[in-house]
Structures are given as structure tokens and as C-alpha cells.
C-alpha positions, 0 to 999 in steps of 0.5 A: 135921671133924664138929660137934656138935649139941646137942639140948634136951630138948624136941627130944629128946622130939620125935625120939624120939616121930616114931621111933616114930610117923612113921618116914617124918619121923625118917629124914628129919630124922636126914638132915637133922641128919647132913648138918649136923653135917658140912658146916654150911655148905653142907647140904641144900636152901638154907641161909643165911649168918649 
């Protein structure tokens, strides 16, 4: 099962802005995201359970 993130508009214009100045930083926060939106309780790293 894949879930869906939504973004606000304020994220939106962050990612958008690292895609072009900090290439380095959006791949690894596109990673981050996609990793999310398929296994949103295990993840990357450590995540904690709410």
C-alpha cells in the first residue's frame, strides 16, 4: 500500500528552491518522502510511534 503525502505550499516552495540550489539536500529529502509514502511506520532512520 503507498500513501499520500500532502504538501503546503510553504514545503512546496522549499523543495522547489533546494531542487535548484542544493540538488545534494532535495535527493535526499525526495528519499526521505518517498521512503514515507511506502512503509510509514518503519522509515528511514528511527521513527517514533504516535
Amino acid at each position: 500500500m503507498i500513501y499520500t503525502i500532502e504538501y503546503s505550499r510553504e514545503a512546496d516552495r522549499t523543495l522547489r528552491k533546494w531542487k535548484k540550489s542544493n540538488p545534494q539536500l532535495f535527493k535526499k529529502a525526495t528519499k526521505i518522502l518517498m521512503d514515507i509514502m511506502q512503509h510509514p511506520r518503519t522509515g528511514l532512520g528511527h521513527p517514533e510511534a504516535k
